[in-house]
C-alpha positions in Angstrom: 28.0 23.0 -2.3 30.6 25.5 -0.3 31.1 25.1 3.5 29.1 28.2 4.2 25.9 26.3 2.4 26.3 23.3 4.4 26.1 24.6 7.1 23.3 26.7 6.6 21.4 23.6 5.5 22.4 21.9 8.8 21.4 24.8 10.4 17.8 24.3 8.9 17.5 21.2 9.3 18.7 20.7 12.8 15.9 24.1 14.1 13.3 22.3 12.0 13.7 18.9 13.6 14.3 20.5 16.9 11.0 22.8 17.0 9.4 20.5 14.6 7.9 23.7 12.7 8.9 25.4 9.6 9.2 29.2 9.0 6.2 30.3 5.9 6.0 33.4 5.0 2.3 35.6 6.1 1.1 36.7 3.1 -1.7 39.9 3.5 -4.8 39.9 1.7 -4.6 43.4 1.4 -3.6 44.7 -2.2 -5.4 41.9 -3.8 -6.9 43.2 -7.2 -9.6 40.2 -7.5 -8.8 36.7 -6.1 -7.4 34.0 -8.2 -9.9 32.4 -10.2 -8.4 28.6 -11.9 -11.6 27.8 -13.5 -15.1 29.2 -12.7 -16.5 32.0 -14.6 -17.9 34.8 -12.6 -21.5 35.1 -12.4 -21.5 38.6 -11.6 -19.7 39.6 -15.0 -21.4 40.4 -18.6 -19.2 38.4 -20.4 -20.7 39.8 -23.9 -19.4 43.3 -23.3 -16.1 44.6 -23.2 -13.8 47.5 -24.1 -11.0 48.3 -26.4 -9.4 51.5 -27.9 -8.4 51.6 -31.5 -4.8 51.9 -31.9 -4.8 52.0 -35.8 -7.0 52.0 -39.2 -6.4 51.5 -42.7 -7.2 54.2 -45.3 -10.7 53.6 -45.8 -11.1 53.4 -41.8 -13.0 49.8 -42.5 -9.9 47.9 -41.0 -9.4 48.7 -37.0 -6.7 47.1 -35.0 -8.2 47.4 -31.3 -6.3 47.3 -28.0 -7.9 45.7 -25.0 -7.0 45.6 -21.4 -8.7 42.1 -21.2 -7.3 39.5 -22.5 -10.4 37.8 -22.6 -10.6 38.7 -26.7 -7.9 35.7 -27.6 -11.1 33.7 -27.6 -12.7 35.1 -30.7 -12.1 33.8 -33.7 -12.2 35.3 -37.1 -15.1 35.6 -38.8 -17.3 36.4 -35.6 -19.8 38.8 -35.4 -19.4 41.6 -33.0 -20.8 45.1 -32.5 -19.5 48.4 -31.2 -20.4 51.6 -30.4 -18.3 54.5 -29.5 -17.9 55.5 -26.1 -20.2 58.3 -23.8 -21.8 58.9 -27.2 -25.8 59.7 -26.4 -26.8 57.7 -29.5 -27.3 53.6 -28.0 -27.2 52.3 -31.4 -24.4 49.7 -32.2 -22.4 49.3 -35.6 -21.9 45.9 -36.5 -18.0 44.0 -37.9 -16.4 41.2 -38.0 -13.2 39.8 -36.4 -10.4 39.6 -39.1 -7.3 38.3 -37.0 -6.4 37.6 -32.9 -3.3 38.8 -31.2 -2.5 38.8 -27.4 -4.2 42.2 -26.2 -4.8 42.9 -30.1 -7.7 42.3 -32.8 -8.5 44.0 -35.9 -11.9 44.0 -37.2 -13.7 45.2 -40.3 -16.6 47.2 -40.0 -19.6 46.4 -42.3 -21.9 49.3 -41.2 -21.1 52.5 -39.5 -24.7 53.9 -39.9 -25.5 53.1 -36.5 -23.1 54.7 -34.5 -21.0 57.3 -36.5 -21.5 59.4 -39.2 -20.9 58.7 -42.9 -17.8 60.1 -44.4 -17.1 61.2 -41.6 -13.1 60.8 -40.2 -12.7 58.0 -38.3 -9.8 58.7 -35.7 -6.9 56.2 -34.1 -7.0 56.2 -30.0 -10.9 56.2 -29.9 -12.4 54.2 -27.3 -14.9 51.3 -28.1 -17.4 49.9 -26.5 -18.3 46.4 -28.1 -21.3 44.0 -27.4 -20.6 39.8 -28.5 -22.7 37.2 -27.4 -20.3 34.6 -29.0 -18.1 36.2 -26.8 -19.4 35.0 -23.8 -19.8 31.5 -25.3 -16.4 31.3 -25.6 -15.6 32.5 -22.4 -17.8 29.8 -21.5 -16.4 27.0 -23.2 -13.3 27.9 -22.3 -13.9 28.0 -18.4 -15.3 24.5 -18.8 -12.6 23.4 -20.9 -10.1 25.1 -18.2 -12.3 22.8 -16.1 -10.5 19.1 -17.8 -7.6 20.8 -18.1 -7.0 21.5 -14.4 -8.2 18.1 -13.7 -5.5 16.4 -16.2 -2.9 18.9 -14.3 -4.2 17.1 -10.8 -3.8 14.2 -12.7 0.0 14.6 -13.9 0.9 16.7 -10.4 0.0 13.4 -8.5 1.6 11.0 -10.8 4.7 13.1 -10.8 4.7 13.5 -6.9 4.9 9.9 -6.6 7.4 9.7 -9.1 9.3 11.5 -6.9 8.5 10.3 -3.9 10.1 7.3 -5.3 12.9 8.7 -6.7 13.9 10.4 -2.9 13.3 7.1 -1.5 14.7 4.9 -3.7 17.7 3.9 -1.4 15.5 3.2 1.7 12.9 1.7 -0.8 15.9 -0.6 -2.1 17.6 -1.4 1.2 13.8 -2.6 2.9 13.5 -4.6 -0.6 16.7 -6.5 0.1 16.0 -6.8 3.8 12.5 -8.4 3.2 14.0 -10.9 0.7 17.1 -11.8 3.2 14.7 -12.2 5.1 12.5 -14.7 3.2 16.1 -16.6 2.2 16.8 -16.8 6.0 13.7 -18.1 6.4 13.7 -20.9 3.7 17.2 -21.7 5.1 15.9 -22.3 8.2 13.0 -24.6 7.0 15.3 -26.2 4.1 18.2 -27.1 7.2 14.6 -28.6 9.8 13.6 -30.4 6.6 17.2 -32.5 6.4 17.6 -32.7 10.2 13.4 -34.3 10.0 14.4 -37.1 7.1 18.0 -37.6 9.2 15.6 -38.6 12.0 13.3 -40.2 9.7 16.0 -42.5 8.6 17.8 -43.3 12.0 14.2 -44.2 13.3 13.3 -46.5 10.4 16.8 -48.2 10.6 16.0 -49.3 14.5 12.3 -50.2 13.2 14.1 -52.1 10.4 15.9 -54.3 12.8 13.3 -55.0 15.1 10.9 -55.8 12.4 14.3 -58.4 11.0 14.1 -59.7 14.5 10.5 -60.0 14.9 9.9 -61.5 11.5 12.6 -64.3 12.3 10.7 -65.3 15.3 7.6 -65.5 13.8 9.3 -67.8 11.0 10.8 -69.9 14.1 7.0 -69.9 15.8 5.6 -70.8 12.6 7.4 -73.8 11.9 7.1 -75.3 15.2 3.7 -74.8 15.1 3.1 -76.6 11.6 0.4 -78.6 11.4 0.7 -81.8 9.0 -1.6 -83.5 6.9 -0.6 -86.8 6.5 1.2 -89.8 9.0 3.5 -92.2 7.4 3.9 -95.6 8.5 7.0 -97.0 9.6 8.4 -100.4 9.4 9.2 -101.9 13.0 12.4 -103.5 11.3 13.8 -100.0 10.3 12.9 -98.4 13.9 14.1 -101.4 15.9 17.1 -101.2 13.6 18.0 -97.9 14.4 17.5 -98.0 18.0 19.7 -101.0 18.4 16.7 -102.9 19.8 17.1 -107.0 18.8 15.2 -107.6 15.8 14.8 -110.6 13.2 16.6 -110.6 10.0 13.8 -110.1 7.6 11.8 -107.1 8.2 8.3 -107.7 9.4 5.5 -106.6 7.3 3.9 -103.8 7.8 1.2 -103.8 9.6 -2.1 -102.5 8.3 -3.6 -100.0 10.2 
């Protein structure tokens, strides 16, 4: 992009931000033909009748190739029925053919009976105008409005998957920097819980070291309290000799016999 373009798209940017509007063009409904029509059939036509003018013949004038200004003939198919009858003649009778091939604007036909609305033998010339009468035509008009129907739904269907394609595609760098910022987030986070974890059991452990030597110190005393406090089962008897003997108390030289109790 040139200098001159970026700063025309600075230009637009900055007076759309700034007035918050954007320039559209007014389009006039004046000059409208017939308004745009994406899938309904209209009621008010007669879909079985249309016009066409015959652009050339084959020798025998059985075989026409028609010209019509609707395109609505792509629809037939060959081997349709359909009538005709020429046009602003007084006689209302139709002749009857049937479709040989389909071209954009173009179809040929081949006549099977001209009884009915031009004489026999009679030269059949090119640039006539036609008028022609199909009931299958209006089926197929029909079944092709209702088939225009699903496809304009499918379109919906594509146009919305495509704008959030690209919705994502235009926004894939904020998309991608609020993705990393939510899981920096999260890591900060678990950090912080990981680091309170340690600094809890650190804690943990310096408070069950000074409950380990109080419970050492308790323990011992209860050990001391316990053995003072034993109870015994049994007295012995001692011999007066081997008291008076160790308490330097004057005794006889043969112990004395024990005494019963």
């Amino acid at each position: 992009m040139n200098r001159f373009g970026e700063y025309l798209l600075l230009t637009i940017l900055f007076s759309t931000s700034a007035f918050g509007t954007i320039l559209a063009p007014v389009l006039k409904d004046e000059g409208v033909v017939t308004p745009d029509n994406n899938k309904f059939i209209d009621p008010n036509t007669d879909y079985t009748r249309f016009y066409g003018r015959v652009t050339d013949r084959d020798d025998t004038g059985r075989i026409l190739k028609v010209k019509v200004e609707n395109n609505n003939t792509k629809f037939l198919k060959a081997g349709d029925v359909i009538h005709f009858k020429i046009n602003n003649q007084d006689k209302g009778y139709f002749c009857k053919a049937s479709v040989r091939s389909i071209e954009d604007y173009y179809f040929s036909v081949y006549v099977q009976d001209y009884s009915g609305c031009w004489e026999e033998g009679k030269y059949f010339p090119r640039g006539m105008q036609l008028n022609f009468k199909s009931n299958r035509m209006a089926d197929r008009v029909f079944e092709a409005s209702k088939y225009r129907e699903l496809l304009l739904l499918r379109k919906d269907g594509f146009l919305t998957q495509l704008n959030d394609l690209n919705n994502f595609l235009w926004t894939f760098d904020q998309q991608k920097l609020k993705t990393v910022a939510t899981f920096d987030e999260q890591i900060n986070e678990l950090k912080r819980q990981k680091q309170l974890a340690i600094d809890n059991l650190i804690q943990k452990k310096q408070e069950s070291m000074v409950l380990q030597t109080e419970l050492i110190k308790k323990l011992d005393n209860l050990d001391t309290s316990l053995d003072h406090y034993r109870i015994e089962r049994k007295e012995y008897l001692t011999d007066r000799w081997h008291i008076d003997h160790d308490s330097d108390l004057p005794f006889s030289r043969r112990p004395q016999e024990i005494k019963k109790p």
